[in-house]
N, CA, C and O atoms as a Tinker XYZ file with bonds, in Angstrom:
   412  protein
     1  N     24.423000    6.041000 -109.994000    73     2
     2  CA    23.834000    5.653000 -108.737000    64     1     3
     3  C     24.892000    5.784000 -107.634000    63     2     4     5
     4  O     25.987000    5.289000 -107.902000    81     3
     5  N     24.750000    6.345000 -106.491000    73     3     6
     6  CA    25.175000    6.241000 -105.298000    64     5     7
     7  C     25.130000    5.348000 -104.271000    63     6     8     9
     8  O     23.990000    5.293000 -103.811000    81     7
     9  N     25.756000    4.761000 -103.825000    73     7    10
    10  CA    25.703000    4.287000 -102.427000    64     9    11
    11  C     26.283000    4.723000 -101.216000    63    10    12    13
    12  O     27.410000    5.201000 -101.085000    81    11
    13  N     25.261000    4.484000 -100.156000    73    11    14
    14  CA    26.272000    5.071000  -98.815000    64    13    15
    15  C     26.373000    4.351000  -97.575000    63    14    16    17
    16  O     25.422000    3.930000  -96.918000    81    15
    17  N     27.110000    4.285000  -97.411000    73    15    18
    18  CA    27.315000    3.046000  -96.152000    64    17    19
    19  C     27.290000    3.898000  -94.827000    63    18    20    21
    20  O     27.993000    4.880000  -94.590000    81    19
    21  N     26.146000    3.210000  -93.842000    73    19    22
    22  CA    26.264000    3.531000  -92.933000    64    21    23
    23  C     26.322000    3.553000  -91.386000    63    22    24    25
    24  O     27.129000    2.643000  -91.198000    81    23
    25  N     26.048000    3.923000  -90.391000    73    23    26
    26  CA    27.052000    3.128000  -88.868000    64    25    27
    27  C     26.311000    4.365000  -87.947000    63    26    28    29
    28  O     26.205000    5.578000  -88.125000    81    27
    29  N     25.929000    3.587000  -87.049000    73    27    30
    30  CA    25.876000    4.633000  -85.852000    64    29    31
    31  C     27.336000    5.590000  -85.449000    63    30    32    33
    32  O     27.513000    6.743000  -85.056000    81    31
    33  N     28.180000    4.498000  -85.763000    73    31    34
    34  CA    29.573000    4.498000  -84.855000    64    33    35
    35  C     30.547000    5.659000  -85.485000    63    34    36    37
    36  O     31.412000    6.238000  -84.829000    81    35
    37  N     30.226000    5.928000  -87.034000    73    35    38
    38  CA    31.388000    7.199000  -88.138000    64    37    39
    39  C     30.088000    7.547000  -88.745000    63    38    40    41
    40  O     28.894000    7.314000  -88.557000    81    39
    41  N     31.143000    8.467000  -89.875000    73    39    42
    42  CA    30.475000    9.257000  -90.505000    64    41    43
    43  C     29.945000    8.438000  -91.956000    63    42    44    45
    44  O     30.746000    7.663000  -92.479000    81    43
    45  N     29.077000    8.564000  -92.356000    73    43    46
    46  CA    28.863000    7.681000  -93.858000    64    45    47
    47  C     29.926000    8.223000  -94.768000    63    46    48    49
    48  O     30.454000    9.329000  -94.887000    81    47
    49  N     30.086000    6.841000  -95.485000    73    47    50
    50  CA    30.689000    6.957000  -96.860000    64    49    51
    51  C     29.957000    6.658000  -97.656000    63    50    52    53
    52  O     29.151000    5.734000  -97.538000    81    51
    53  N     30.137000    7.676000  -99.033000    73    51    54
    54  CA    29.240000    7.460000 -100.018000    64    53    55
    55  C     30.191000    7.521000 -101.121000    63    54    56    57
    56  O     30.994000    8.445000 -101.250000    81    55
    57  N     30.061000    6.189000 -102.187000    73    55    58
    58  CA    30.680000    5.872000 -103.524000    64    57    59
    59  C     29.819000    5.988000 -104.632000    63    58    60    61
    60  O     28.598000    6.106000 -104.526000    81    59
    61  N     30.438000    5.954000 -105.689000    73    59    62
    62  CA    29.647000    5.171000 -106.746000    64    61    63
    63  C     29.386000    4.428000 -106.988000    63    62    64    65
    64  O     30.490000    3.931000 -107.208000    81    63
    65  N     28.294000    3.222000 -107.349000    73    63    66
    66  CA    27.483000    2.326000 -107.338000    64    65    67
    67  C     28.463000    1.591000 -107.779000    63    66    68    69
    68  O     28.629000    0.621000 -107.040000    81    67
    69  N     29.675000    1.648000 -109.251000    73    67    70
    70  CA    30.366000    0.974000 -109.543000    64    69    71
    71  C     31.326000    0.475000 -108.652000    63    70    72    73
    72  O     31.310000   -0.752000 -108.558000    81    71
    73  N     32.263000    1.137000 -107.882000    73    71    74
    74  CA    33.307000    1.197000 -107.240000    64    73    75
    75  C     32.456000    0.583000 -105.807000    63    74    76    77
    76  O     32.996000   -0.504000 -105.605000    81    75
    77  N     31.697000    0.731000 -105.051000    73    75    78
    78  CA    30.908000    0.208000 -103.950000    64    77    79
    79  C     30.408000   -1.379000 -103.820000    63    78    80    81
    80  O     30.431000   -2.053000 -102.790000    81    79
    81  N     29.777000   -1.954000 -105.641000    73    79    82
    82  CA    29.968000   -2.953000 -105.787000    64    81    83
    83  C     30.959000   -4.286000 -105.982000    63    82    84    85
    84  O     31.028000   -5.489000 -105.734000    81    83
    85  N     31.699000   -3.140000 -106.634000    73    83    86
    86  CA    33.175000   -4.339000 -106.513000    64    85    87
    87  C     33.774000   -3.960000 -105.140000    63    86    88    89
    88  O     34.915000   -4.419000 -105.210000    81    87
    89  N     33.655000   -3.465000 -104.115000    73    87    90
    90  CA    33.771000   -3.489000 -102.876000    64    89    91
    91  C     33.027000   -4.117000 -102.074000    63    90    92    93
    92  O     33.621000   -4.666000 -101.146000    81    91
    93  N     32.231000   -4.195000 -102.102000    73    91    94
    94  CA    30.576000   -5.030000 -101.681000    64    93    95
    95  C     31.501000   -6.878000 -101.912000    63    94    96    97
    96  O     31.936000   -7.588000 -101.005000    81    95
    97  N     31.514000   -7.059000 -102.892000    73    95    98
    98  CA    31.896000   -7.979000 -103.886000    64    97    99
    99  C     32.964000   -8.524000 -102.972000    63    98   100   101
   100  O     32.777000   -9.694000 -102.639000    81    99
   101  N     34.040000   -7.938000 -102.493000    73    99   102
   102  CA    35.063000   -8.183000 -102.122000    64   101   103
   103  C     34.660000   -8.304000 -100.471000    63   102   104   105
   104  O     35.515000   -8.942000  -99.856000    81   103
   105  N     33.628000   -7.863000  -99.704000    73   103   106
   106  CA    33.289000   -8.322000  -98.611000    64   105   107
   107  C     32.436000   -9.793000  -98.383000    63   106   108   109
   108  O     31.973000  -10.506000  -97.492000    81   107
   109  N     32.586000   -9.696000  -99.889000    73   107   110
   110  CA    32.175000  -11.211000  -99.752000    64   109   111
   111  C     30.227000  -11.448000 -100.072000    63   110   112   113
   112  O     29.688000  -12.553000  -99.996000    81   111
   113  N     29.578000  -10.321000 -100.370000    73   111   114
   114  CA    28.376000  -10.062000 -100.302000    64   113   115
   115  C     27.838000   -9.741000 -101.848000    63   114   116   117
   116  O     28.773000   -9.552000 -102.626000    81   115
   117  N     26.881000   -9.670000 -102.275000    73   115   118
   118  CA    26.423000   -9.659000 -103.561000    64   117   119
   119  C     26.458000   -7.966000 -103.867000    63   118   120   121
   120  O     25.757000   -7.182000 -103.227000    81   119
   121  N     27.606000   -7.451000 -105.201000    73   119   122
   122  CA    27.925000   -6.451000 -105.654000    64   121   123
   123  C     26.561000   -5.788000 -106.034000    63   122   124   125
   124  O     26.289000   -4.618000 -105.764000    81   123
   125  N     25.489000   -6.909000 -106.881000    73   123   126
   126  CA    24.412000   -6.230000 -107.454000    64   125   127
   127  C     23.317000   -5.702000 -106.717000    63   126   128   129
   128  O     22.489000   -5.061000 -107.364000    81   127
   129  N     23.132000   -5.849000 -105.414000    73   127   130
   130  CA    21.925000   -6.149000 -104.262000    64   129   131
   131  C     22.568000   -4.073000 -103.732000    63   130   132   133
   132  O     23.603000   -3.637000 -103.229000    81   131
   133  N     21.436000   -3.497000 -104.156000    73   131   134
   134  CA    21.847000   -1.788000 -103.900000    64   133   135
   135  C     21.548000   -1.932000 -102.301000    63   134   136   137
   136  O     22.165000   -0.995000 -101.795000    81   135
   137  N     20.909000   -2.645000 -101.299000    73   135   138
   138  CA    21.472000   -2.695000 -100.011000    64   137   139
   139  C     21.665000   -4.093000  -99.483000    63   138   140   141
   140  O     21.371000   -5.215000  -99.894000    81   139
   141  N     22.501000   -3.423000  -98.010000    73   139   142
   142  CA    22.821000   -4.866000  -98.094000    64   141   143
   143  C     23.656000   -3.718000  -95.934000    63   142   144   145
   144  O     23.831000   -2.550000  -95.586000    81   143
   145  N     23.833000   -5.120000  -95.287000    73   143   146
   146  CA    24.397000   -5.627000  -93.845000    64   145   147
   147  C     25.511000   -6.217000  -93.291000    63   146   148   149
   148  O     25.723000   -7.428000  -93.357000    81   147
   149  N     26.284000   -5.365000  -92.707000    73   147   150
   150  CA    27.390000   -6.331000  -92.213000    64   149   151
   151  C     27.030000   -5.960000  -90.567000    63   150   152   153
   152  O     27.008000   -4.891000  -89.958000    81   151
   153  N     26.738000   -7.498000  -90.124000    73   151   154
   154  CA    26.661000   -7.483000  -88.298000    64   153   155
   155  C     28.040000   -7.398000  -88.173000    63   154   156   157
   156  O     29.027000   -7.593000  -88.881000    81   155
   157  N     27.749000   -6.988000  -86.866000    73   155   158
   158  CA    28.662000   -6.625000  -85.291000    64   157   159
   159  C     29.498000   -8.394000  -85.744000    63   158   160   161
   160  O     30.704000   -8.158000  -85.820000    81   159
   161  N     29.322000   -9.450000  -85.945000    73   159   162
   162  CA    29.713000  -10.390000  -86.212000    64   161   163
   163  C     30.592000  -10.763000  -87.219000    63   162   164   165
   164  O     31.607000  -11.439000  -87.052000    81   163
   165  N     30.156000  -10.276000  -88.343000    73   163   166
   166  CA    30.577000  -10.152000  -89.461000    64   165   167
   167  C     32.046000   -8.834000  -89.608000    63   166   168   169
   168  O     33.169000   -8.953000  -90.099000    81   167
   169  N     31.677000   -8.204000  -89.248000    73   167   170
   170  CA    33.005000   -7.158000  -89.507000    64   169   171
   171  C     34.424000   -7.406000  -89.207000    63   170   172   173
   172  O     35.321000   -6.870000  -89.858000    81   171
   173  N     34.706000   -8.473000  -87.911000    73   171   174
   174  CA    36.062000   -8.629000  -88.488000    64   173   175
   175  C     36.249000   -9.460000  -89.633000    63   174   176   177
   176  O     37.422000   -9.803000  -89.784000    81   175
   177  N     35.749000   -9.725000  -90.161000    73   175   178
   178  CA    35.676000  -11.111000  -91.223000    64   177   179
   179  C     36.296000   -9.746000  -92.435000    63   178   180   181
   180  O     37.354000   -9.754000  -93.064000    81   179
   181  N     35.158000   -8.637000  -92.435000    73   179   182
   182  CA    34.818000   -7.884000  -93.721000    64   181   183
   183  C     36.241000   -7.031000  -93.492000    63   182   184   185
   184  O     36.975000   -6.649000  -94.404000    81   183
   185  N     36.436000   -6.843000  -92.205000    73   183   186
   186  CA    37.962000   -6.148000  -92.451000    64   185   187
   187  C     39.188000   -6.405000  -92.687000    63   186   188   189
   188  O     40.078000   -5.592000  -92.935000    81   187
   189  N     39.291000   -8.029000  -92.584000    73   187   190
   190  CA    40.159000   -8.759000  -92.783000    64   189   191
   191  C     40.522000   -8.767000  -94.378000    63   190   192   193
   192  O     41.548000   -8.788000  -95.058000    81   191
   193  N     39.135000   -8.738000  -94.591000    73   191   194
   194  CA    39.488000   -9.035000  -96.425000    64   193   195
   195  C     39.451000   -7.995000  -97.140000    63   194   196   197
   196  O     39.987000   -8.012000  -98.248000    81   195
   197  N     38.673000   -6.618000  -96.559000    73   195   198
   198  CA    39.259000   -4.873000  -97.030000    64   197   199
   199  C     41.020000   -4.944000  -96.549000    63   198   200   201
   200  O     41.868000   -4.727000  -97.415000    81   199
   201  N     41.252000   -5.123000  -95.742000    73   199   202
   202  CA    42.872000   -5.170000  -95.596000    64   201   203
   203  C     43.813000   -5.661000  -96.426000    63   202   204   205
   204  O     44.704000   -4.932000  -96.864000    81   203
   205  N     43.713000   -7.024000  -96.750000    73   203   206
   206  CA    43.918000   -7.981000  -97.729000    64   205   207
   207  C     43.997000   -7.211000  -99.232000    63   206   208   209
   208  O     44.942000   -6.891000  -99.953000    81   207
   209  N     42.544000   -7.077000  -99.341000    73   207   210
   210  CA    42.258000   -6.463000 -100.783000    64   209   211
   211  C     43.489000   -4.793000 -100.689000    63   210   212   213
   212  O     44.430000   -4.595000 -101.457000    81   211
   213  N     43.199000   -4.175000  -99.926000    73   211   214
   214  CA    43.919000   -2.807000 -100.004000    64   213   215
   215  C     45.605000   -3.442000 -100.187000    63   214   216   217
   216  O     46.207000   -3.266000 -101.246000    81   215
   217  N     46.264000   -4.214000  -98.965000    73   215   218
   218  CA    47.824000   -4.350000  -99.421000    64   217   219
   219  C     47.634000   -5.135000 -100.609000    63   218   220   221
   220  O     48.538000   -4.654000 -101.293000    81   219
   221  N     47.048000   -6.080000 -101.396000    73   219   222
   222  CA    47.122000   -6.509000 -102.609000    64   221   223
   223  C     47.147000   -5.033000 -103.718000    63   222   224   225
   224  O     48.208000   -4.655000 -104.215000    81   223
   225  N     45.868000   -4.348000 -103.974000    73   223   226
   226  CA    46.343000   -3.419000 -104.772000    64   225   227
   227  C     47.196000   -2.565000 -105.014000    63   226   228   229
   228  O     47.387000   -2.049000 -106.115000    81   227
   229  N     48.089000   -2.224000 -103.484000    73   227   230
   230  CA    49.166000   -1.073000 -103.008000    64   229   231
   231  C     50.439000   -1.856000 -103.633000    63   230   232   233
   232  O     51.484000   -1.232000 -103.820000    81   231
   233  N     50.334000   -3.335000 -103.978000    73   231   234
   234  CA    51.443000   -4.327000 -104.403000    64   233   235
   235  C     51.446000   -3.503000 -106.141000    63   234   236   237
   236  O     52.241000   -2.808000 -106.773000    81   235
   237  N     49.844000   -4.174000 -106.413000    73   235   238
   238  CA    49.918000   -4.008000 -107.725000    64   237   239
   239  C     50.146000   -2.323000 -108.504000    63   238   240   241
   240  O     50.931000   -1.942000 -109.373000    81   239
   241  N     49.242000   -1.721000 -107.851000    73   239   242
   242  CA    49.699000    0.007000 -108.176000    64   241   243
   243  C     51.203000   -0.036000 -107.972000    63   242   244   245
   244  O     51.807000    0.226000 -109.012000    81   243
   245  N     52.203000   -0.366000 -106.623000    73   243   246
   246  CA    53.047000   -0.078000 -106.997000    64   245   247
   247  C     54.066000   -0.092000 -108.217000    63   246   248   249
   248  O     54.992000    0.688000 -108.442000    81   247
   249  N     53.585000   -1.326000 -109.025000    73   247   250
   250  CA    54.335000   -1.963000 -110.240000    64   249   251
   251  C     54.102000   -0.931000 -111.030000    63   250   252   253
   252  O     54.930000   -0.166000 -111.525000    81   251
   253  N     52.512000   -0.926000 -111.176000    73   251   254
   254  CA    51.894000   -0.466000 -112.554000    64   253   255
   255  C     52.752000    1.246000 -112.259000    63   254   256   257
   256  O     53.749000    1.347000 -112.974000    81   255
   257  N     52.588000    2.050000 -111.682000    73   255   258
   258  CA    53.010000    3.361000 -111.659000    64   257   259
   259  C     54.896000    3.486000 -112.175000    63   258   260   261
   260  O     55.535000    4.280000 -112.864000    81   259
   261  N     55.352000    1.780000 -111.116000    73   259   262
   262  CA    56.828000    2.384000 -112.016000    64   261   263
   263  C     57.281000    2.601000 -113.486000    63   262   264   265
   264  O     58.270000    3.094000 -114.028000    81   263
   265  N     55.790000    1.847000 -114.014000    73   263   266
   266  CA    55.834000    1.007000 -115.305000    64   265   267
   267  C     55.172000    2.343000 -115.983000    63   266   268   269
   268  O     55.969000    2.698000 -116.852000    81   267
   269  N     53.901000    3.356000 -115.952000    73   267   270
   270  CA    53.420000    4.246000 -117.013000    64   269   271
   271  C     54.362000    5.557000 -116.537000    63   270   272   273
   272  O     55.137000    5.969000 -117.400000    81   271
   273  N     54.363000    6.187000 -115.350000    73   271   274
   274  CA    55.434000    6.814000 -115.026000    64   273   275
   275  C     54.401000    7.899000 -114.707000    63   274   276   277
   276  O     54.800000    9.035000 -114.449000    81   275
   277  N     52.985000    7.586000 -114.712000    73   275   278
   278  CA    52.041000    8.634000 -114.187000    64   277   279
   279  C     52.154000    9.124000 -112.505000    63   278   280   281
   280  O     52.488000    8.387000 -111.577000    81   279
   281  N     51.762000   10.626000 -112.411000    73   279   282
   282  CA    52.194000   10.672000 -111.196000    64   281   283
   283  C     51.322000   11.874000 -111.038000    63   282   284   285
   284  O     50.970000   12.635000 -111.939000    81   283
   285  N     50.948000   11.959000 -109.464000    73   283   286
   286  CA    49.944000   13.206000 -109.267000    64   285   287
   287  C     48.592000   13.494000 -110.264000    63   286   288   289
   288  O     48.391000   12.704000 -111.186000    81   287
   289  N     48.044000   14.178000 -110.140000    73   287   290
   290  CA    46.867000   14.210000 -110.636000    64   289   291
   291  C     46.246000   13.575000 -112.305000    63   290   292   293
   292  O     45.158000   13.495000 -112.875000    81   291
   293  N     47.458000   13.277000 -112.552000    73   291   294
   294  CA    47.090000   12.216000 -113.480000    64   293   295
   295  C     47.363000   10.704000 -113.614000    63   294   296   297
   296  O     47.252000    9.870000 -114.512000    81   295
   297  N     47.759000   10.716000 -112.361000    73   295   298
   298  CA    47.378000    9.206000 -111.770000    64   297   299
   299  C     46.047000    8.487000 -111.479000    63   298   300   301
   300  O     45.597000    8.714000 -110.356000    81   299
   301  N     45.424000    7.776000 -112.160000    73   299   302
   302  CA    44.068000    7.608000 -111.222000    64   301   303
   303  C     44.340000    6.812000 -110.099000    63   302   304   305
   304  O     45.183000    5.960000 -109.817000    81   303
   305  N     43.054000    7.513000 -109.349000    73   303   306
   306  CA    42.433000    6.697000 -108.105000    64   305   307
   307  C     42.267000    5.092000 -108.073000    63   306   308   309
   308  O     41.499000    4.459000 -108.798000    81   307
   309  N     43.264000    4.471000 -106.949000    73   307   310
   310  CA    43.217000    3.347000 -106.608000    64   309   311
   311  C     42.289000    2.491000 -106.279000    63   310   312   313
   312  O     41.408000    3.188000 -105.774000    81   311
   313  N     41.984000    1.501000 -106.262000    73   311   314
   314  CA    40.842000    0.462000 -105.397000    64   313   315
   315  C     41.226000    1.032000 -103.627000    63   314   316   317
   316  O     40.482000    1.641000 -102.858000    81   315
   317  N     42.499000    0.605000 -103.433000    73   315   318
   318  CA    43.098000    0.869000 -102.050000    64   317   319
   319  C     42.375000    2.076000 -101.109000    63   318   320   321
   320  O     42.017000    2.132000  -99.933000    81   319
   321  N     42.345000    3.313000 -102.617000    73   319   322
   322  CA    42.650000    4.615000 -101.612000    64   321   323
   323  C     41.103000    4.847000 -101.508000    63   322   324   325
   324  O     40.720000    5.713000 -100.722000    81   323
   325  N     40.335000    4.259000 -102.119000    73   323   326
   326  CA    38.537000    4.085000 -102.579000    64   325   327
   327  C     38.197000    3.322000 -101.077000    63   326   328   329
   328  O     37.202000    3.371000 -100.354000    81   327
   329  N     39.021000    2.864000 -101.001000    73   327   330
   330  CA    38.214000    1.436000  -99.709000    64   329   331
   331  C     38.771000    1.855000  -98.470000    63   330   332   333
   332  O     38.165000    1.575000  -97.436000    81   331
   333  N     40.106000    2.644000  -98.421000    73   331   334
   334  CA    40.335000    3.492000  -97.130000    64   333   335
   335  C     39.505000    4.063000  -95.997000    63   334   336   337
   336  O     39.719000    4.020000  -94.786000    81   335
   337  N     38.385000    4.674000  -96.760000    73   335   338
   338  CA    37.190000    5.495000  -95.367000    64   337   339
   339  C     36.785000    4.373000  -95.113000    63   338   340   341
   340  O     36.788000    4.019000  -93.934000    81   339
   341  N     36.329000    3.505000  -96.105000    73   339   342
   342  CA    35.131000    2.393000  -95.458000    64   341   343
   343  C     36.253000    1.446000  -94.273000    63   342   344   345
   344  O     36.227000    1.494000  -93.044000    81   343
   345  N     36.932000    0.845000  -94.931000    73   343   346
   346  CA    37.593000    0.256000  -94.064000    64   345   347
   347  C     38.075000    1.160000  -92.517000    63   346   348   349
   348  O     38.356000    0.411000  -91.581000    81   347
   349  N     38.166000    2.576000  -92.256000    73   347   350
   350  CA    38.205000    3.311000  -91.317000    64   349   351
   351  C     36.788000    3.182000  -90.547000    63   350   352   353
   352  O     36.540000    3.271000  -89.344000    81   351
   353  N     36.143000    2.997000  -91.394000    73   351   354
   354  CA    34.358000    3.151000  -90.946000    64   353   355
   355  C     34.209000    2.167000  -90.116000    63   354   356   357
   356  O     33.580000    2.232000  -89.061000    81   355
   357  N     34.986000    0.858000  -90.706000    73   355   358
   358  CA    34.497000   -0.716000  -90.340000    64   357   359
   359  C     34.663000   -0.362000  -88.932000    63   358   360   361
   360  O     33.825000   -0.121000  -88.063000    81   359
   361  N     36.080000   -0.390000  -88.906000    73   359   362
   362  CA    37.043000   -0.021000  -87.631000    64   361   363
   363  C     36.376000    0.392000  -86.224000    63   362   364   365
   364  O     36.498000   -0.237000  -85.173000    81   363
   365  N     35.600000    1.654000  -86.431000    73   363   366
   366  CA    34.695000    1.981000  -85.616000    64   365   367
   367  C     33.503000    1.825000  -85.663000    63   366   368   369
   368  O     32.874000    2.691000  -85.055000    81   367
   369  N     32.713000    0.786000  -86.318000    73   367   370
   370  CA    31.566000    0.334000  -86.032000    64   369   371
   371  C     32.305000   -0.720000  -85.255000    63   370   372   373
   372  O     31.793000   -0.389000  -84.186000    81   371
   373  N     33.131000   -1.772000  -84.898000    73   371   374
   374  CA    33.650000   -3.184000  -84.814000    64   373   375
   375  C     34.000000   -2.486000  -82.795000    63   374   376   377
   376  O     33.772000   -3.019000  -81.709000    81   375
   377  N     34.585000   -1.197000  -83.156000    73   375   378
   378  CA    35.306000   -0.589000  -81.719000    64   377   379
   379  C     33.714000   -0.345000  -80.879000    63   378   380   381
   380  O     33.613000   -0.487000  -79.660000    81   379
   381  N     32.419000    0.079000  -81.867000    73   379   382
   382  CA    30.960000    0.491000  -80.388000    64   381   383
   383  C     30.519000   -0.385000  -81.256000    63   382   384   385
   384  O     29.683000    0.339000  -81.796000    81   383
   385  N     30.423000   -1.530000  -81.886000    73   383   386
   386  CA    29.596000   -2.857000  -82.023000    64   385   387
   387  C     28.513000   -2.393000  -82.220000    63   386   388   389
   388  O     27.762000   -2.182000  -81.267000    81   387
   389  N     28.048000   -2.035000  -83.845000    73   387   390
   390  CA    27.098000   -1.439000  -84.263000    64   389   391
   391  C     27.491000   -1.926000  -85.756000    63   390   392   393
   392  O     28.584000   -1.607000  -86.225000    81   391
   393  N     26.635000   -2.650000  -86.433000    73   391   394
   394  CA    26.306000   -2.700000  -87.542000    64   393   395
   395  C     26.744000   -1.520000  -88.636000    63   394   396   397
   396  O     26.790000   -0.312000  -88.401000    81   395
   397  N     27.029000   -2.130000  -89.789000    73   395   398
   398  CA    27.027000   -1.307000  -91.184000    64   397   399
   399  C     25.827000   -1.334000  -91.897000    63   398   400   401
   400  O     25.333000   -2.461000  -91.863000    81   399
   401  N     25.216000   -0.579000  -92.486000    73   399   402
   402  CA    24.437000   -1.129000  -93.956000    64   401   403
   403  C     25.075000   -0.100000  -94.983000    63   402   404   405
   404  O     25.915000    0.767000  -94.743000    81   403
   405  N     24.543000   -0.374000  -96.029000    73   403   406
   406  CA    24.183000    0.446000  -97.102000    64   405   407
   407  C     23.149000    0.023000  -98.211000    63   406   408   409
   408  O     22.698000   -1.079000  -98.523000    81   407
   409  N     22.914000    1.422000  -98.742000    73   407   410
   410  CA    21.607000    1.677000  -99.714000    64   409   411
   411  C     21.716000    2.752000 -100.907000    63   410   412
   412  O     20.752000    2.956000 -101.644000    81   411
């Protein structure tokens, strides 16, 4: 399943249902609910804690990578580098005060 989040204000991002929910999750909103709203109100709240969440994992990846010694394309993909567009997205819905959803 897909999800795609979207904004008058950018371009949509679209994840996988897995990775979108534990992002969802982390805005504080129910992971399982396939759509869902963040108001013009709500978004600095939701970017505060995409920020949060991103330097927390950039802490923890940093450990874990000194530790397997994986590097380049057989490194996997971060939570951080997953939540990057959206959190870019937030940014400019929050800058023309326009709502998020996704579905």
């Amino acid at each position: 399943m897909l999800i795609t989040f979207k904004t008058r204000a950018a371009g949509d991002v679209i994840m996988f249902g897995k990775v979108a929910g534990q992002l969802i999750e982390i805005l504080g909103k129910d992971g399982e609910d396939p759509t869902g709203i963040i108001t013009v109100g709500q978004l600095p709240g939701a970017i505060a804690r995409l920020e949060a969440a991103i330097t927390a994992d950039k802490e923890r990846c940093a450990g874990k990578a000194d530790e397997s010694g994986e590097r380049g394309i057989a490194e996997p993909v971060a939570l951080w580098q997953r939540a990057a567009p959206l959190l870019d997205q937030f940014r400019h819905a929050l800058r023309e005060e326009q709502v998020v959803i996704w579905e």
